[in-house]
KEKOL-7374 format. One line per 10 residues: number of its first residue (from 1); for each residue z, y, x of C-alpha. Coordinates in steps of 0.5 Angstrom, whole numbers. Each point is the difference from the previous one (the first is absolute). Layout:
% KEKOL-7374
NUM	Z Y X; ...
This chain:
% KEKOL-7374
1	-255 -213 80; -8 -1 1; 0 -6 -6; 5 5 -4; -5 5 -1; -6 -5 -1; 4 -3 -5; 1 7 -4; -8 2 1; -1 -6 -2
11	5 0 -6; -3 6 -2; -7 -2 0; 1 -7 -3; 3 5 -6; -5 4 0; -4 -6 -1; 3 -3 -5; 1 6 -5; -7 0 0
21	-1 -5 -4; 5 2 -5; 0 6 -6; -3 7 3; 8 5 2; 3 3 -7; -1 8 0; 3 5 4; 6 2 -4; -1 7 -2
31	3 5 3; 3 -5 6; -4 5 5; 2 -1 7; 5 -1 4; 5 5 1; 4 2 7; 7 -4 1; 5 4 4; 0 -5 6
41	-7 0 1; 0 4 6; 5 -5 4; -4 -5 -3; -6 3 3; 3 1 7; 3 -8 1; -7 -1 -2; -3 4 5; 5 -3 6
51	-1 -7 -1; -9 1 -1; 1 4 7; 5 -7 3; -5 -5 -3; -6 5 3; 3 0 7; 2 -7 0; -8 -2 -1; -2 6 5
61	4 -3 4; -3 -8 -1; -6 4 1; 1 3 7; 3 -6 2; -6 -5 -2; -5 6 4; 5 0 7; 1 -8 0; -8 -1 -2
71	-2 4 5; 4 -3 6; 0 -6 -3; -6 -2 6; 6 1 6; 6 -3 -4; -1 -6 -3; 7 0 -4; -3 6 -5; -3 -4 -3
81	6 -2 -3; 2 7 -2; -7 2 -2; 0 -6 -5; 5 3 -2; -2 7 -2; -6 -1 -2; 4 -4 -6; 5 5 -2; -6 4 1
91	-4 -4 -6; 6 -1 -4; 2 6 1; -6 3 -3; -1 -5 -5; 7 2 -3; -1 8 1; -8 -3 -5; 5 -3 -4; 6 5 -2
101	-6 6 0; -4 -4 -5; 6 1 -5; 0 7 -1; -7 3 2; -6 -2 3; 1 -1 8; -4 6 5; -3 1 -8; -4 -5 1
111	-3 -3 -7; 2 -7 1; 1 -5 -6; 7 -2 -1; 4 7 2; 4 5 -3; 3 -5 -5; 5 4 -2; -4 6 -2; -6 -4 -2
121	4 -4 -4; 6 2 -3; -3 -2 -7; 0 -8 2; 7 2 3; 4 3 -6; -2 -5 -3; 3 -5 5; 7 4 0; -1 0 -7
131	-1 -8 -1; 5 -1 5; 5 5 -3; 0 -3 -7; 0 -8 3; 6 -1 5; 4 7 -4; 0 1 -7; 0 -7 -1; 5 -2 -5
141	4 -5 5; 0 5 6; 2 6 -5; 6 -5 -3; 3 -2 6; -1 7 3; 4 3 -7; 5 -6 1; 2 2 7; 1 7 -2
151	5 -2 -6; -2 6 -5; 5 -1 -5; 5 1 6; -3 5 3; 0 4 -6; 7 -1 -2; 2 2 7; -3 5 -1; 2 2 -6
161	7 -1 0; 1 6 5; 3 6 -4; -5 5 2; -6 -5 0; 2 -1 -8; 2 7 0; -8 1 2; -3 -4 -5; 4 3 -5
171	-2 7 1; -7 -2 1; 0 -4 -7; 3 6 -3; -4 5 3; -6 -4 -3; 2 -1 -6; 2 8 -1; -7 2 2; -2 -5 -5
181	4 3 -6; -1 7 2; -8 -1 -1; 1 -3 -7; -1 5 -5; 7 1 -3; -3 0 -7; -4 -5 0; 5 -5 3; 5 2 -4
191	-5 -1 -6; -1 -7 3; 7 -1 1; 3 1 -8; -7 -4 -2; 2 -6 5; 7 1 -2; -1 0 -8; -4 -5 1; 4 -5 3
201	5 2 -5; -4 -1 -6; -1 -8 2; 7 -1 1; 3 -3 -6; 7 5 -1; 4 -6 -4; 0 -5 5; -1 4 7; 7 3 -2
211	3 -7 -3; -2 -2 7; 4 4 4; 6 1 -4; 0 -9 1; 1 2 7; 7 4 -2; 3 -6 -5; -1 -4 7; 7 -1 2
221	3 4 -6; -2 6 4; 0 3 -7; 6 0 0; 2 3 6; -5 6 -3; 5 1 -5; 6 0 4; -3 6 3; -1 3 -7
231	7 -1 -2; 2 3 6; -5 6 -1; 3 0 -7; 6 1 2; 0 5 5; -4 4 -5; 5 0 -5; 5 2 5; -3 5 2
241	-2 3 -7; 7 0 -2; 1 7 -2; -7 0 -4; 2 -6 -4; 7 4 -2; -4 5 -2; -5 -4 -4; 7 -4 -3; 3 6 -2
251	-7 5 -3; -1 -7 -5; 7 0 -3; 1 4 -6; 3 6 1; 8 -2 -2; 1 -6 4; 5 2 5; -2 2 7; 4 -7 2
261	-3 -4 -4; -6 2 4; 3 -2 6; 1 -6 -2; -6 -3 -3; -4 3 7; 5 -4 3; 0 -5 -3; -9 -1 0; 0 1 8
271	6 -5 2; -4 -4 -5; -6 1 2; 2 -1 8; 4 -7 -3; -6 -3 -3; -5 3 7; 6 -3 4; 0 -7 -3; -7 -1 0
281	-1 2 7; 5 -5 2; 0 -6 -5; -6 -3 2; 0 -5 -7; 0 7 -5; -4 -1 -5; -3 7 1; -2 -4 6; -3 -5 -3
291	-3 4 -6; -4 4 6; -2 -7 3; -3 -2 -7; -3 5 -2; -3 2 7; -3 -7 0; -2 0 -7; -4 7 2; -4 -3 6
301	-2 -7 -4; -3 5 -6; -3 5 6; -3 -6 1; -2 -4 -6; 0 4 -5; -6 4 -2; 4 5 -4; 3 2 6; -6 -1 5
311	-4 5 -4; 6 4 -1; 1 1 8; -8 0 0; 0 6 -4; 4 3 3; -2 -1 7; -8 3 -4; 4 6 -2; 4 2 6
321	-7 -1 5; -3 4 -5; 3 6 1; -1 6 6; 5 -1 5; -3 -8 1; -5 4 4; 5 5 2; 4 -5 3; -5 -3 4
331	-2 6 3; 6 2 3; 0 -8 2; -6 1 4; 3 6 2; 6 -2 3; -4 -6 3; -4 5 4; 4 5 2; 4 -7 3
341	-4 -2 4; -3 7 3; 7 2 2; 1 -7 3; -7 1 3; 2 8 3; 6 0 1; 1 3 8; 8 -1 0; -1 -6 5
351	6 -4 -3; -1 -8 -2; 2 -6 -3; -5 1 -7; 1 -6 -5; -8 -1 2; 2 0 7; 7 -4 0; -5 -5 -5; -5 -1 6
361	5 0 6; 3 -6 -4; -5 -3 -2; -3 -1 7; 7 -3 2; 1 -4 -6; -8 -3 2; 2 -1 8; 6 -5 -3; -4 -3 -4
371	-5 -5 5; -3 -4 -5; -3 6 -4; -2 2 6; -4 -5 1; -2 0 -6; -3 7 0; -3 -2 7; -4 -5 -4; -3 5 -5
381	-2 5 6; -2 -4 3; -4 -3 -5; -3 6 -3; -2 4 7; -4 -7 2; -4 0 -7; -1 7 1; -2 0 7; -5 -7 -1
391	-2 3 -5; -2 6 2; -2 -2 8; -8 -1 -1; 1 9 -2; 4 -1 6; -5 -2 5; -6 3 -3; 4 7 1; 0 -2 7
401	-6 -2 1; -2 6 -4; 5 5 4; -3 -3 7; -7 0 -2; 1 8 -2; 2 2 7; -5 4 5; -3 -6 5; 2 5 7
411	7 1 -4; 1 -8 -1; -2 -2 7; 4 6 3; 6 -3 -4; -1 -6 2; -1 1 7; 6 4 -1; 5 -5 -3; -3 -6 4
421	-4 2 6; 5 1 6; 2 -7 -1; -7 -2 -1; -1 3 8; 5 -6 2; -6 -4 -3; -4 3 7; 5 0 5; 2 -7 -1
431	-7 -2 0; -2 4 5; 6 -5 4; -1 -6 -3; -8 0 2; 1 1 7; 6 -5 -1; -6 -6 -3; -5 3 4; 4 -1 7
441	2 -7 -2; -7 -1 -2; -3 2 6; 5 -5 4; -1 -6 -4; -8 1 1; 2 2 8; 4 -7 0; -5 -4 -3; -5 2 4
């Protein structure tokens, strides 16, 4: 309509004003250039052109409508009506083609005050747009309502749920973490690694880590299930060493003792020996069992407790780092370690179902069935990303205003008028017809009165 281009003049205008006042437009981003060509600038372009010829020919029209009906306006008094007309569409029609030039250039090249307002004042509008952009849309109400539509956690566990997503992200993750050991210097490392090692080692107090993990063997008499399979291992190894105990019965014994005599005392030693393993293995009150129970108690109190025995174990444990297969040891740990993740990384056999795969896929199962960690997890999401955003929105609208400040003046007129121009040129037709709707009614009402 003719009011909505003057409407959009006069906004434009009424900015440009207002900005006058404020602080001088930021610099020009470096290296933000001119505007490059998008791939449907060209049928941007002729839309553009067809809907420039249709409001053209709807004033031309309005034009030679007004110069006929004036000139036999004398002989048929009815045209005045029709002339009325015309010549208002032709005053609005004018005044929005005014309008909508003024915009992106200067009209007929004319230097009047207030026109190519995109090109001569890009600066003030990038930093319009980027006022505009950090208040209504990296505020944190609208990110949190926007990321609480979204329901992140959902999503990601959707997602990660699919077998060839987890699959995906496993190979990604391990191809990363390949990459990174290949880059480190192998001595180096593994000169870090037996140092980080060693370290640790020598904080620990041997005496009580040892007595604490062997506490969580008495629990339940799990100690005494570890014997019966000692028993069993002692029994297995006594039968299947048989012939090697006769031989040890029989190279002991004195020279003239009997071959049967022999025979028997090794019989007699292994049916003895399997008696007292297989007693043991089935009486659960034997008192080898209850030795055992006493003393393996006895030895974790002192592991604990006793400083003797503390020192002991802590001397031992020196001794033992101290020697040259410590380092060894965590070189081929670090070996092992990369070698493991480069082959998972590398390997091209396309089969699937790794633990690092089932364990995502799982997870993101398990996380879907679980609503109230996933809004939990929304919450922190959502918290994070808007704290972030606030934070960072005042960067957000200057890079903004600096990006659109940057661009070529003739470029950014063009790909303004290119974006919002062919609408703009309903702005004519429309004033074009709505002038001559309110220049005949006005024409009418002044001939009623009169």
């Amino acid at each position: 309509m003719k009011v909505r281009g003057r409407v959009i003049l006069g906004l434009v205008t009424v900015t440009r004003s207002d900005d006058a006042a404020q602080e001088a437009p930021p610099p020009a981003a470096p290296g933000a250039g001119t505007l490059g060509p998008r791939p449907d600038d060209a049928l941007r372009q002729a839309q553009l052109d067809r809907m420039k010829r249709r409001a053209t020919g709807l004033l031309a029209l309005a034009a030679a409508v007004f110069t006929v009906a004036g000139l036999y306006e004398q002989r048929y008094p009815w045209l005045g009506y029709v002339r009325a007309m015309a010549e208002a569409s032709l005053v609005g029609g004018l005044a929005d083609w005014f309008a909508v030039t003024a915009l992106f250039r200067r009209p007929l090249g004319l230097p009047i005050p207030h026109t190519a307002i995109v090109a001569t004042r890009k600066e003030r509008i990038g930093r319009i747009l980027g006022n505009f952009v950090q208040s209504h849309f990296l505020s944190h109400p609208v990110i949190a309502a926007n990321l609480r539509a979204v329901r992140p956690a959902a999503r990601a566990a959707r997602w990660l749920s699919q077998p060839e997503n987890s699959s995906r992200m496993a190979r990604q993750i391990a191809s990363g973490l390949a990459q990174a050991l290949q880059a480190l210097p192998d001595d180096e490392v593994q000169a870090l690694v037996s140092q980080v090692v060693t370290a640790r080692l020598r904080e620990t107090q041997a005496g009580p880590a040892l007595g604490r993990t062997l506490q969580l063997v008495l629990v339940e008499d799990r100690h005494q299930n570890l014997l019966t399979e000692a028993v069993r291992l002692a029994a297995q190894a006594v039968y299947d060493n048989r012939d090697l105990i006769r031989e040890q019965v029989r190279r002991e014994s004195p020279w003239w003792v009997p071959g049967v005599v022999d025979d028997k005392i090794y019989e007699r030693i292994i049916l003895g020996v399997q008696a007292m393993l297989r007693d043991i293995s089935r009486n659960p009150y034997h008192p080898l069992r209850a030795a055992f129970d006493t003393a393996l108690r006895d030895f974790v109190d002192r592991l604990q407790y006793s400083p003797d025995v503390m020192a002991k174990a802590q001397s031992l444990k020196d001794e033992w780092l101290s020697e040259a297969s410590v380092a060894d040891l965590s070189g081929r740990l670090w070996e092992a370690t990369r070698g493991a993740v480069v082959r998972y990384a590398t390997r091209t056999d396309g089969t699937g179902g790794s633990p690092l795969e089932r364990g995502l896929t799982e997870f993101g199962v398990a996380l879907l069935e679980n609503d109230a960690l996933l809004a939990e997890l929304d919450e922190v999401v959502i918290d994070v990303a808007a704290r972030a955003v606030e934070r960072y929105r005042s960067e957000i609208g200057d890079l903004i205003a600096q990006t659109v400040a940057g661009w070529d003046p003739e470029a950014t007129s063009r790909r303004f008028e290119l974006a919002v121009g062919r609408d703009l040129q309903f702005v004519r037709i429309n004033g074009t017809l709505v002038g001559g709707l309110v220049g005949l009614a006005i024409y009418a009402l002044w001939q009623i009165w009169r």
